[in-house]
Every structure is written in structure tokens, then in C-alpha cells.
C-alpha positions as YAML, in Angstrom:
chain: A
units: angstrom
residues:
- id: 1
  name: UNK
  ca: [3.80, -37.84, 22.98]
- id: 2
  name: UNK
  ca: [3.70, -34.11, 21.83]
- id: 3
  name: UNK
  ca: [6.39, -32.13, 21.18]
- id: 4
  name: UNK
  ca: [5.75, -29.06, 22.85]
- id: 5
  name: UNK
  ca: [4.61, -28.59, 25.96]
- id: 6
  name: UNK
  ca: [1.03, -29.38, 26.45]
- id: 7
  name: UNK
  ca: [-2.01, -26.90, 26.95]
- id: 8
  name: UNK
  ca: [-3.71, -28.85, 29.78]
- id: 9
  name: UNK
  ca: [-1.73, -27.18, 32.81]
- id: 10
  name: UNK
  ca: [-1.92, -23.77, 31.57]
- id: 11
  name: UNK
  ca: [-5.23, -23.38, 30.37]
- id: 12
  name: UNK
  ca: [-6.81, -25.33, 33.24]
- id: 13
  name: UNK
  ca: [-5.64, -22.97, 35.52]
- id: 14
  name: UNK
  ca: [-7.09, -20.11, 33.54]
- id: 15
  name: UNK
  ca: [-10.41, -21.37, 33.10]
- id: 16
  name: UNK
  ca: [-10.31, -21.69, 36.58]
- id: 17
  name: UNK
  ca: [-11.03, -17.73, 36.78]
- id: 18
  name: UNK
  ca: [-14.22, -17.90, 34.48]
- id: 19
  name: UNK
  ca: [-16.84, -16.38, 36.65]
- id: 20
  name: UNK
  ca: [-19.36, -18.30, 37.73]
- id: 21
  name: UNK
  ca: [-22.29, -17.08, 35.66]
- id: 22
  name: UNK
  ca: [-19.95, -16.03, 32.76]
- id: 23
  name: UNK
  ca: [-21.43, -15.11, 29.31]
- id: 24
  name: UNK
  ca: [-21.91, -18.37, 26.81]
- id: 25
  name: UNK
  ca: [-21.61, -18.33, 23.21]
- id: 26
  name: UNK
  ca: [-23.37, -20.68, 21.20]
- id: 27
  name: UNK
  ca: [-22.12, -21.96, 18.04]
- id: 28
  name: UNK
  ca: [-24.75, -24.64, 17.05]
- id: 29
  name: UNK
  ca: [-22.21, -27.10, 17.24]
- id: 30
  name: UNK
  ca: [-23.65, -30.02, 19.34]
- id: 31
  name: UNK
  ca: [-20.10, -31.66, 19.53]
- id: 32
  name: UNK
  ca: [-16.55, -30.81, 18.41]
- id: 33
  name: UNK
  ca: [-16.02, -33.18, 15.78]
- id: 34
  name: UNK
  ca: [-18.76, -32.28, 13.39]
- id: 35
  name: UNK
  ca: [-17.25, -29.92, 12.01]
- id: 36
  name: UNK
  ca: [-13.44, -31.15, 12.45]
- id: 37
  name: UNK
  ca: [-11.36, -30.97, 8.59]
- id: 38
  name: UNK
  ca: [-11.81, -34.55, 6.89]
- id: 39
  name: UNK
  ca: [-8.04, -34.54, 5.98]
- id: 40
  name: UNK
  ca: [-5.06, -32.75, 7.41]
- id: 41
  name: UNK
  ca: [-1.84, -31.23, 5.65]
- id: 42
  name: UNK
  ca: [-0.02, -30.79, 9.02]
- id: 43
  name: UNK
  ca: [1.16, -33.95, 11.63]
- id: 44
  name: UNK
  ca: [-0.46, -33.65, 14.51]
- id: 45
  name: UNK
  ca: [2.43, -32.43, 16.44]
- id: 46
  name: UNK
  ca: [3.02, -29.22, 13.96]
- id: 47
  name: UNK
  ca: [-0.34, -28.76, 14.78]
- id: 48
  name: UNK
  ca: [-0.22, -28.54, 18.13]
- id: 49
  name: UNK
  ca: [3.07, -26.53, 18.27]
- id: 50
  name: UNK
  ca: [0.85, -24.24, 16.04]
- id: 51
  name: UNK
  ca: [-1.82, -24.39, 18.15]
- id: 52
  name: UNK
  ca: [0.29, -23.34, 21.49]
- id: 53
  name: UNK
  ca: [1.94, -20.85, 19.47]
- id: 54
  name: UNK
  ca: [-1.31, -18.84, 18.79]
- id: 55
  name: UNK
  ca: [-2.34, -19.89, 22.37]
- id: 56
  name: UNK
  ca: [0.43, -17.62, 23.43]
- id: 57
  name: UNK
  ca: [-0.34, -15.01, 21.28]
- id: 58
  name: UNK
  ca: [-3.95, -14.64, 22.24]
- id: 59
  name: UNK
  ca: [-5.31, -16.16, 19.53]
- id: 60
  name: UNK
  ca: [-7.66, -18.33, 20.65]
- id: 61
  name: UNK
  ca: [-9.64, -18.81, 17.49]
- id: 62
  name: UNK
  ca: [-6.10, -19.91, 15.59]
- id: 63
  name: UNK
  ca: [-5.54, -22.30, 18.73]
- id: 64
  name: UNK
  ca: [-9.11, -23.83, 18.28]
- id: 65
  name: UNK
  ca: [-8.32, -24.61, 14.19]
- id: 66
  name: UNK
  ca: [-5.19, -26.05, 15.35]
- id: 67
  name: UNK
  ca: [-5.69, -28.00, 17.80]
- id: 68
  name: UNK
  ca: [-9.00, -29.24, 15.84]
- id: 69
  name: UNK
  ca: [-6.91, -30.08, 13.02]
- id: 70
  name: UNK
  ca: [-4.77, -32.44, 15.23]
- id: 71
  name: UNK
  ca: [-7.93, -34.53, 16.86]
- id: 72
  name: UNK
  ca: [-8.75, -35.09, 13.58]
- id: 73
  name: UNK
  ca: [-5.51, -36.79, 12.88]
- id: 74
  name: UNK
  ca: [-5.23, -38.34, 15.97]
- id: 75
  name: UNK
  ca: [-8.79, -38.75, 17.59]
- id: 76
  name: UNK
  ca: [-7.96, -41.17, 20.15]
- id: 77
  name: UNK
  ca: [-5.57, -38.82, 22.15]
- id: 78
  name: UNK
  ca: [-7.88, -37.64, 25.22]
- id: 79
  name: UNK
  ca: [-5.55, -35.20, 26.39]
- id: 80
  name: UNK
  ca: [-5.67, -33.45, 22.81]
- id: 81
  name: UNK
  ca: [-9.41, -33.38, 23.61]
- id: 82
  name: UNK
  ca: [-9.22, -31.90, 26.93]
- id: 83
  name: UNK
  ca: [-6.99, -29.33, 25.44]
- id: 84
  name: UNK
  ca: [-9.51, -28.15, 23.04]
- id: 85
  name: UNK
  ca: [-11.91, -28.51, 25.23]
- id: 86
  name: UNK
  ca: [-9.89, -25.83, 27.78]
- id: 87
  name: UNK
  ca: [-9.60, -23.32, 24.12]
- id: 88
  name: UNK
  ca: [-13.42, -24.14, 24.07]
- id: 89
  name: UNK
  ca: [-13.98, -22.37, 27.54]
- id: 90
  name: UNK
  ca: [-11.78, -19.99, 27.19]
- id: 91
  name: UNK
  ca: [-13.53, -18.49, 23.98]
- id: 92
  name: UNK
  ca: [-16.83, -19.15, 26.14]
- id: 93
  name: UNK
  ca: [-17.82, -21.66, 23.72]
- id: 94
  name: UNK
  ca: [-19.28, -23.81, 26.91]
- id: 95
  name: UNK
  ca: [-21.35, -26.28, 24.86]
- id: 96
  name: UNK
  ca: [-18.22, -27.08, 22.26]
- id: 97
  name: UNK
  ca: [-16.34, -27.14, 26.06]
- id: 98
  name: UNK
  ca: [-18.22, -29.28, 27.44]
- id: 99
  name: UNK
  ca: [-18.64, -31.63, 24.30]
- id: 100
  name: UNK
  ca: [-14.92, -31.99, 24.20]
- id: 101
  name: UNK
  ca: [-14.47, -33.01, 28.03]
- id: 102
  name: UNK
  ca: [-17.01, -35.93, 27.81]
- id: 103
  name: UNK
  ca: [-15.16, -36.86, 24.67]
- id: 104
  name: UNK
  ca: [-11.71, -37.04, 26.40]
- id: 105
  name: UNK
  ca: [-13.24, -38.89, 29.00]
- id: 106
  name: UNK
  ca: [-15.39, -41.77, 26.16]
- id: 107
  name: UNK
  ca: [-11.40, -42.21, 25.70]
- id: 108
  name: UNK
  ca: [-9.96, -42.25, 29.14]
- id: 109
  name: UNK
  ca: [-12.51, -42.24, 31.97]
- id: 110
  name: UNK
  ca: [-9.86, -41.54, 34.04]
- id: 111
  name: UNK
  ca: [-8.86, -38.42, 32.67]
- id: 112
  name: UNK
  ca: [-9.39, -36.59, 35.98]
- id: 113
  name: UNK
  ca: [-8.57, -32.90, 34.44]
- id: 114
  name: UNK
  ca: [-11.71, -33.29, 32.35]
- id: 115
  name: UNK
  ca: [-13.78, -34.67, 35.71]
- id: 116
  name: UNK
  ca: [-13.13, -31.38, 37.27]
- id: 117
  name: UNK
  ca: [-13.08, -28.85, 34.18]
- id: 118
  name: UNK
  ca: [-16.85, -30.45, 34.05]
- id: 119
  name: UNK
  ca: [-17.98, -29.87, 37.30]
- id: 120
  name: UNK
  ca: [-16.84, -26.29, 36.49]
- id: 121
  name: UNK
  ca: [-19.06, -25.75, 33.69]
- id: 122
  name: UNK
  ca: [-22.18, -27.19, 36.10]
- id: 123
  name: UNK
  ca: [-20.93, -24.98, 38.49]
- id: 124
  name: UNK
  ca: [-21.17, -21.93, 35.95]
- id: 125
  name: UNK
  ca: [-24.37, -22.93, 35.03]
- id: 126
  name: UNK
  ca: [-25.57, -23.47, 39.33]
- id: 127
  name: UNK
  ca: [-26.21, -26.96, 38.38]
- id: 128
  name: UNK
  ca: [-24.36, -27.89, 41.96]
- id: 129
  name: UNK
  ca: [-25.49, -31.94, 42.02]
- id: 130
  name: UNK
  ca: [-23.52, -32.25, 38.55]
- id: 131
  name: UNK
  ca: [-20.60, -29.99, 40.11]
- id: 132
  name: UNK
  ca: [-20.13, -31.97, 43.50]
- id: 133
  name: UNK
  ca: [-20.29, -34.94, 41.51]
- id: 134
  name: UNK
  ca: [-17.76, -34.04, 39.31]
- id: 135
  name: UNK
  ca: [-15.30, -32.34, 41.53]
- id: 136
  name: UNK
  ca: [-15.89, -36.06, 43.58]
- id: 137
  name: UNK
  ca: [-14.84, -38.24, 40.97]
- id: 138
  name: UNK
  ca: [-11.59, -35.60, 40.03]
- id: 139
  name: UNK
  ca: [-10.79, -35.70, 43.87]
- id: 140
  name: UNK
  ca: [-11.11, -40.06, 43.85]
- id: 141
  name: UNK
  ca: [-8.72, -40.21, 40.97]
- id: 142
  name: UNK
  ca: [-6.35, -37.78, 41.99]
- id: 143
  name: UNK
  ca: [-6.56, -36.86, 45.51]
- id: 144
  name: UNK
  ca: [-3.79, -35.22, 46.01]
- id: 145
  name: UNK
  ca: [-4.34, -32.42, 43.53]
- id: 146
  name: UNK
  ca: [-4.71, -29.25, 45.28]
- id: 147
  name: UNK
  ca: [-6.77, -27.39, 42.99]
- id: 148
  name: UNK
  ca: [-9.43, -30.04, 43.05]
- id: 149
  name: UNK
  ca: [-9.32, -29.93, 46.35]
- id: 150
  name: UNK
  ca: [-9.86, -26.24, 46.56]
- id: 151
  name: UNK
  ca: [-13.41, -26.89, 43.65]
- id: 152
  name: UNK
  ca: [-14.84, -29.61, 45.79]
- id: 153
  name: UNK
  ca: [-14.52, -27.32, 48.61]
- id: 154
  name: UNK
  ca: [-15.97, -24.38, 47.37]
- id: 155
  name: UNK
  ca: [-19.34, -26.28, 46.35]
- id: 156
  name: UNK
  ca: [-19.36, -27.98, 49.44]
- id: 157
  name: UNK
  ca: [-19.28, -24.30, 50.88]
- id: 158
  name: UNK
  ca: [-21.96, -22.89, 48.12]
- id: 159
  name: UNK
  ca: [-24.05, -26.34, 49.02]
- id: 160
  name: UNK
  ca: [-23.78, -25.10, 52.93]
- id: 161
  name: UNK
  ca: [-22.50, -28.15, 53.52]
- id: 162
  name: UNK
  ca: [-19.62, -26.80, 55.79]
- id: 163
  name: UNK
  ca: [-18.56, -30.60, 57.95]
- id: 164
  name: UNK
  ca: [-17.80, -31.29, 54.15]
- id: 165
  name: UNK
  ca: [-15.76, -28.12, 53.37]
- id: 166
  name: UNK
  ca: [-14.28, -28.23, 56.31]
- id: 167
  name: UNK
  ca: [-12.77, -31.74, 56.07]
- id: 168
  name: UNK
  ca: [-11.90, -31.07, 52.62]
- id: 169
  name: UNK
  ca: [-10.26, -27.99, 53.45]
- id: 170
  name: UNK
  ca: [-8.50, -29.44, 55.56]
- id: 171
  name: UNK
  ca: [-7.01, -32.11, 53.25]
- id: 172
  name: UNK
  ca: [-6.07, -29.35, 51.14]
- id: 173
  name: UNK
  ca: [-3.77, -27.91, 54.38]
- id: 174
  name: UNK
  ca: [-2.22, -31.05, 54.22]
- id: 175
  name: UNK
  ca: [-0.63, -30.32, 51.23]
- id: 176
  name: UNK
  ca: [-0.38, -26.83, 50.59]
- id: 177
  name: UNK
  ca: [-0.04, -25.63, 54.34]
- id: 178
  name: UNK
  ca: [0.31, -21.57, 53.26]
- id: 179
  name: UNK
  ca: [-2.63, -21.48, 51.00]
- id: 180
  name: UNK
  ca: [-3.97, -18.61, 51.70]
- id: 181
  name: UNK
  ca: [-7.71, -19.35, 50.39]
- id: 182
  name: UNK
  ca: [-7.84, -22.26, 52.61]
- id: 183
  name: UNK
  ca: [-6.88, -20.78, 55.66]
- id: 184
  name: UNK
  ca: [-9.80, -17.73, 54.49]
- id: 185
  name: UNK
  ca: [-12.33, -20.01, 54.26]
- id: 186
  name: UNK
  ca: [-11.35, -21.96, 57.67]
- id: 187
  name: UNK
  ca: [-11.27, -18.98, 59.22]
- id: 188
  name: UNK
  ca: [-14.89, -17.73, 58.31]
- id: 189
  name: UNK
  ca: [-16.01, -21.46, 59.35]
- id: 190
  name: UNK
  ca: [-14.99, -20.89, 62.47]
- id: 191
  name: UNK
  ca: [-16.25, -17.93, 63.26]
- id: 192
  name: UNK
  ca: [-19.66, -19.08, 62.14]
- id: 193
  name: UNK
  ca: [-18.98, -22.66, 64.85]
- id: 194
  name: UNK
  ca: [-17.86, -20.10, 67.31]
- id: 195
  name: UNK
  ca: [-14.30, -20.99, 67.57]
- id: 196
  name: UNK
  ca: [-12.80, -17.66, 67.78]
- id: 197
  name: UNK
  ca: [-9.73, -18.44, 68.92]
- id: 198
  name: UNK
  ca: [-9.11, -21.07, 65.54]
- id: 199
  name: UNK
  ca: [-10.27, -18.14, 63.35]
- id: 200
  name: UNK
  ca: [-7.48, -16.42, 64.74]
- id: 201
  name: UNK
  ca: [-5.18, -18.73, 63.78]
- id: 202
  name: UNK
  ca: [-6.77, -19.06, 60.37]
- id: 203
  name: UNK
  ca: [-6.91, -15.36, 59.67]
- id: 204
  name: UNK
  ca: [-3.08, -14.66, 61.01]
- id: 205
  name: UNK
  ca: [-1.54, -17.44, 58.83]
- id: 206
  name: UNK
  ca: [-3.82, -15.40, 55.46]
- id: 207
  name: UNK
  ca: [-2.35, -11.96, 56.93]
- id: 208
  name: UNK
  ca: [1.23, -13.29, 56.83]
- id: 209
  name: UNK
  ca: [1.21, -14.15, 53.45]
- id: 210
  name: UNK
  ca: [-1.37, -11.02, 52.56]
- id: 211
  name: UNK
  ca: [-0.86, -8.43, 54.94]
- id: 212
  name: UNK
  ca: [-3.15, -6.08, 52.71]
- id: 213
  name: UNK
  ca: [-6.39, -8.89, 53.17]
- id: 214
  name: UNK
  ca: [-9.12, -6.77, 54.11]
- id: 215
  name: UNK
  ca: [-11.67, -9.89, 54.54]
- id: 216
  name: UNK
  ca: [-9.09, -11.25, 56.97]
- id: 217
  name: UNK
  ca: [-8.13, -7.89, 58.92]
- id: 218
  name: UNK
  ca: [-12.24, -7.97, 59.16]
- id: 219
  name: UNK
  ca: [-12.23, -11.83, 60.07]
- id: 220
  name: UNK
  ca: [-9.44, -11.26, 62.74]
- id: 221
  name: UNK
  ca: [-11.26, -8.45, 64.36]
- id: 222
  name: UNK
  ca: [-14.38, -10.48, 64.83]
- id: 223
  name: UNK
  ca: [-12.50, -13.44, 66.44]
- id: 224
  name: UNK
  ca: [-11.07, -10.71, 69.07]
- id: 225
  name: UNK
  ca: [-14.56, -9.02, 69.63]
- id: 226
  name: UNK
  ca: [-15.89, -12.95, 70.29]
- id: 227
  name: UNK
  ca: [-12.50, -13.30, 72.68]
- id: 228
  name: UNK
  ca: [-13.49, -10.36, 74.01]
- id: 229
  name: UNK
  ca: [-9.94, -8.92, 73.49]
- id: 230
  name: UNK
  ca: [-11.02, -5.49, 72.70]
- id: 231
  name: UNK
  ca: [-8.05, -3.79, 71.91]
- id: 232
  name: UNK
  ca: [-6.80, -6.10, 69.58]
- id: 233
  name: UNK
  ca: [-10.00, -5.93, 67.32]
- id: 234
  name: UNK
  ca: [-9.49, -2.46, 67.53]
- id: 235
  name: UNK
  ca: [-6.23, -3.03, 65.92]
- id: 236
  name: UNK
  ca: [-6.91, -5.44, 63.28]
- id: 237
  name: UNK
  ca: [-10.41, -3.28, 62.26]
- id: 238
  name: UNK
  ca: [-8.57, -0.37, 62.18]
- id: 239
  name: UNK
  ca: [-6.08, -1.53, 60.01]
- id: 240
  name: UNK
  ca: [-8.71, -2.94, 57.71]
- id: 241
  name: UNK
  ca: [-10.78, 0.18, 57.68]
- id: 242
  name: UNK
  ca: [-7.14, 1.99, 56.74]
- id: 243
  name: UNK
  ca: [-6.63, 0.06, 53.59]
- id: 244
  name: UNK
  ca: [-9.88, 0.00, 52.30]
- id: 245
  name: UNK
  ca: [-11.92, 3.28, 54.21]
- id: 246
  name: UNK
  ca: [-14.72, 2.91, 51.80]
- id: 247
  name: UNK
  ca: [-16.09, -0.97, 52.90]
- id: 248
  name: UNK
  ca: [-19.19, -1.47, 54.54]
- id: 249
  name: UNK
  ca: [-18.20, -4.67, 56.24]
- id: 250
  name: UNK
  ca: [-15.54, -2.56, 58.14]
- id: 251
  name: UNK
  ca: [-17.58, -0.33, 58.95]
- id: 252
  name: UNK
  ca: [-20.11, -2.53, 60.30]
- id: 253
  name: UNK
  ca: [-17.72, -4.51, 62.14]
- id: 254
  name: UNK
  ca: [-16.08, -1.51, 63.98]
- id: 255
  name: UNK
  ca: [-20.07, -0.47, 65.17]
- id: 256
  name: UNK
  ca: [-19.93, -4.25, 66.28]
- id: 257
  name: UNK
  ca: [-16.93, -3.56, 68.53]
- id: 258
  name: UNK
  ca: [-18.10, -0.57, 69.57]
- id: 259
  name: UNK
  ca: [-21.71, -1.94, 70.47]
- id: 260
  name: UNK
  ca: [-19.58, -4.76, 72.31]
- id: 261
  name: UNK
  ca: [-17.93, -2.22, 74.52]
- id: 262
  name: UNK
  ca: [-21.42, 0.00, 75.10]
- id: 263
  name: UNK
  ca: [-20.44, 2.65, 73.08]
- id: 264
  name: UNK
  ca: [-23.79, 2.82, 71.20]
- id: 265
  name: UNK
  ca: [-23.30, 6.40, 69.95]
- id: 266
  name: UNK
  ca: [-20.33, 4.92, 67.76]
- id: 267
  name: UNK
  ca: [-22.01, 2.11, 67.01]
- id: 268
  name: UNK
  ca: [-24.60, 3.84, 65.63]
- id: 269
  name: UNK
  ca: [-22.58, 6.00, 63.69]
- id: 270
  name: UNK
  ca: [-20.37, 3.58, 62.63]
- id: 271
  name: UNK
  ca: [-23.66, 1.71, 61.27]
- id: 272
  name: UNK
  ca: [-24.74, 4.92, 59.46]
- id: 273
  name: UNK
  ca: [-21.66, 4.97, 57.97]
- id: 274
  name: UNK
  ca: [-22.05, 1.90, 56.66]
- id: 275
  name: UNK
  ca: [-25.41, 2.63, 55.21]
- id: 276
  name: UNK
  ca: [-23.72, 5.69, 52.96]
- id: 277
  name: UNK
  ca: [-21.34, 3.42, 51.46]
- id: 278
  name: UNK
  ca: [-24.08, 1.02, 50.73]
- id: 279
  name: UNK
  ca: [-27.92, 2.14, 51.37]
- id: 280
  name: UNK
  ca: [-28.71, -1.60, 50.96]
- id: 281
  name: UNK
  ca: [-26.14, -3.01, 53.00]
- id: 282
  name: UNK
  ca: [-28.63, -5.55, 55.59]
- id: 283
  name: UNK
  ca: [-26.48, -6.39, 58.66]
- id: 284
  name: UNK
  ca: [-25.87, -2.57, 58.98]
- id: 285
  name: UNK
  ca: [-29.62, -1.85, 58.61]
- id: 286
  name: UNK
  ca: [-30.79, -4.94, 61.12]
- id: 287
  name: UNK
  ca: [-28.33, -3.30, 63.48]
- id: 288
  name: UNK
  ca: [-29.70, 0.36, 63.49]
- id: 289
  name: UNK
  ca: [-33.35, -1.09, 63.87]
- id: 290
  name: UNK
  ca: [-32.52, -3.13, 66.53]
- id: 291
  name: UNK
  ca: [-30.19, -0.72, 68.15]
- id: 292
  name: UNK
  ca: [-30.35, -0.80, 72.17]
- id: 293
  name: UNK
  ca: [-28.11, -1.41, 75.06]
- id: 294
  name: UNK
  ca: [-29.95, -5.13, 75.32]
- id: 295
  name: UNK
  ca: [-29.26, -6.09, 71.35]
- id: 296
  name: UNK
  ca: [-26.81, -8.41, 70.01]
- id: 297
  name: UNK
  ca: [-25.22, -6.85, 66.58]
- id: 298
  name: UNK
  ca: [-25.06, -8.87, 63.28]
- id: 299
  name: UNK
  ca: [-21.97, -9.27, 61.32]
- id: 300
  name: UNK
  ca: [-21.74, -9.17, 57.78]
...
């Protein structure tokens, strides 16, 4: 056991905010080791107290050496290899990353950290197959692990596969009932099954936690125009359109309402207005060209 506290919790959760898509440097290493010190001056745990030391510091570079330094003493510790593996990503080292992961997991298969930091590199790289499968086997060995829950459910959503996301998301309610991105993503789902009345649920529980959530002031409105409930939509667009005045979505959405009610002269302003913020923005554009009292509006 280490003597500090270990890297895997921390970093995980910031690699978790690469983009997907994020630049890769390439070192020519084809795996970790290769190029690992043959002997070692430090113990393994001074090196990883070094290691989380320039971790903290920003030094990510110092934390690699370190934490290099101590596989080499100890290259049978998996987590130690997951944990160089996270410094990996984080320097955007992704092949060195990704080397490291399937090492910790040649040593412990059931390693499910490194199952899921995996499927996050395929999902960088839009290699979804290797992602889902990933983000299963993570999910198998630890199912009740919330932020696996929320990866698998995001490439179920980018696979369109939305019975799966749902279900998943679902699970994830069941143990983190407030999370906000769950209830965001349940309530978009629902508005695209036409549930309106579960999308408001979905979107109020996200605005109690986030009352400044554009997306679900936007969200909430929609579910009213589908309800019919004009004057609440009004509300919740308006409120939307008051924190962020500059967002085409809004904008759309309130020429939605408006085009709802028959008020096609705001509608179609509200669609030009749209178009100024963002000339390319489509459901504005499919709106104006198919503007007439008979057409049904797109939303964003």
C-alpha cells in the first residue's frame, strides 16, 4: 500500500474533461516501460509521494518521471500503472495512455478504472464499438459507479441508441437522484418520445439545482409549447432568452411558441433573429422556408 494518497481518483476525474477530439502527442514510445530507468535510487513510495507532489504543482512531466521510476521498482502494482497511465492523458500523451491502461489491466483484468479510462480514449478517437465495449465491461465490474454510468450513457446517446441511454440513465438516478446531467439528458429524451409532461419533470429537477441552465429553461419551454400551456413556455423561454439574449436556440424556440399560438409575424421575426446570431443556424432557416399558417416548426 502507498503512502500517500493515490492519483487514481483525482486524475480520473480530470481526464474525464479531455475533449473528445483533443490534440495527441506522440512520443514514439510504443509502451511505457521501454524507456522506464533500469535501477532506482528512491522506494517506490518516495516516489510516488514525489510524484503526487509535482502532480499538485502542475508538473506533469516531474509526475510522469516519478511515477515511472516507481513501476520500475514495483511493476506488478496495476494501480501504479493506471496512475501513470491518467499523467499519460493528461499530458495528451494518448498512445503512452493507453499503453499503460492495458498494462494495469495484463495485471488485474479487473481493474475497472482502466476499463473505462479506455473506452475514453476510443471515444476521443470516435472509435464508439471499442468505447461501448469498454464503458460495458467498467459498468459489469462496478455497477454502481456513477461516473461509469454517466460514459456508458453518453455513447449509448452518441450511438443513438436512446432505449439504452435511457435505461442506463436511469440506473444512474438510482444512485445519484440530483444529478443534474442525468436529469438533462432524460429530459431531451423525452421530448424527442413525446412525453412532455416527463421532460418537465426532468428539466425542473436540472433548474433547481441550476437555475441559470439555459438548455433546460429552453427544454422546459418546449415541454409547455407540446402541453400546450402557453403561458408557461412563455415564462421559462423568456427567462432563458434573459440570461443568455444572444442564443439561437432561444430564439428559435420563442418563434416556435409564437408559431404555436398563430402569431407568425413573431415567429418570423423571432426566426430572423435567430439567423443574425447564427447565419447557419438550420432549424431557424427550415422554419422561415417553410413558414405558413399550415407548417409545423422545427426545434433545435
Amino acid at each position: 500500500m502507498h503512502t500517500v494518497r493515490p492519483l487514481a481518483t483525482l486524475l480520473f476525474i480530470m481526464m474525464v474533461s479531455l475533449p473528445v477530439g483533443a490534440e495527441q502527442t506522440t512520443t514514439g514510445r510504443q509502451h511505457p516501460r521501454t524507456d522506464l530507468a533500469s535501477s532506482s535510487p528512491q522506494p517506490p513510495a518516495t516516489a510516488v509521494k514525489l510524484g503526487w507532489s509535482a502532480y499538485q504543482h502542475g508538473d506533469i512531466p516531474g509526475a510522469i518521471a516519478s511515477y515511472r521510476t516507481a513501476v520500475s521498482a514495483t511493476p506488478s502494482d496495476s494501480t501504479l500503472w493506471y496512475d501513470l497511465g491518467c499523467l499519460y492523458a493528461l499530458n495528451h500523451d494518448m498512445p503512452a495512455a493507453r499503453a499503460a491502461f492495458q498494462h494495469a489491466l495484463l495485471l488485474n483484468p479487473h481493474l475497472a478504472p482502466a476499463h473505462d479510462a479506455l473506452g475514453q480514449l476510443a471515444e476521443q478517437e470516435e472509435a464508439s464499438d471499442g468505447a461501448l465495449s469498454s464503458y460495458r465491461r467498467a459498468v459489469e465490474l462496478e455497477p454502481k459507479t456513477a461516473k461509469f454510468l454517466t460514459h456508458l450513457a453518453r455513447i449509448h446517446l452518441r450511438r443513438g441508441d436512446h432505449a439504452a441511454a435511457q435505461e442506463t440513465l436511469q440506473r444512474l438516478l438510482q444512485l445519484s437522484p440530483n444529478d443534474a446531467t442525468a436529469h438533462l439528458q432524460l429530459g431531451v429524451l423525452a421530448l424527442e418520445a413525446n412525453t412532455p409532461d416527463l421532460a418537465v419533470h426532468h428539466f425542473q429537477r436540472v433548474i433547481e439545482q441550476s437555475p441559470s441552465n439555459v438548455v433546460a429553461w429552453n427544454g422546459l419551454g418546449l415541454a409547455y409549447v407540446r402541453l400546450k400551456t402557453y403561458d408557461e413556455a412563455s415564462r421559462a423561454l423568456e427567462r432563458a432568452d434573459a440570461l443568455d439574449p444572444q442564443n439561437a436556440k432561444t430564439q428559435t424556440n420563442l418563434g416556435i411558441l409564437a408559431a404555436a399560438e398563430q402569431r407568425w409575424q413573431e415567429a418570423r421575426a423571432a426566426w430572423e433573429r435567430a439567423l443574425e446570431i447564427d447565419p447557419s443556424f438550420a432549424p431557424a432557416q427550415a422554419n422561415l422556408s417553410a413558414l405558413n399558417p399550415g407548417a409545423t416548426p422545427s426545434s433545435p
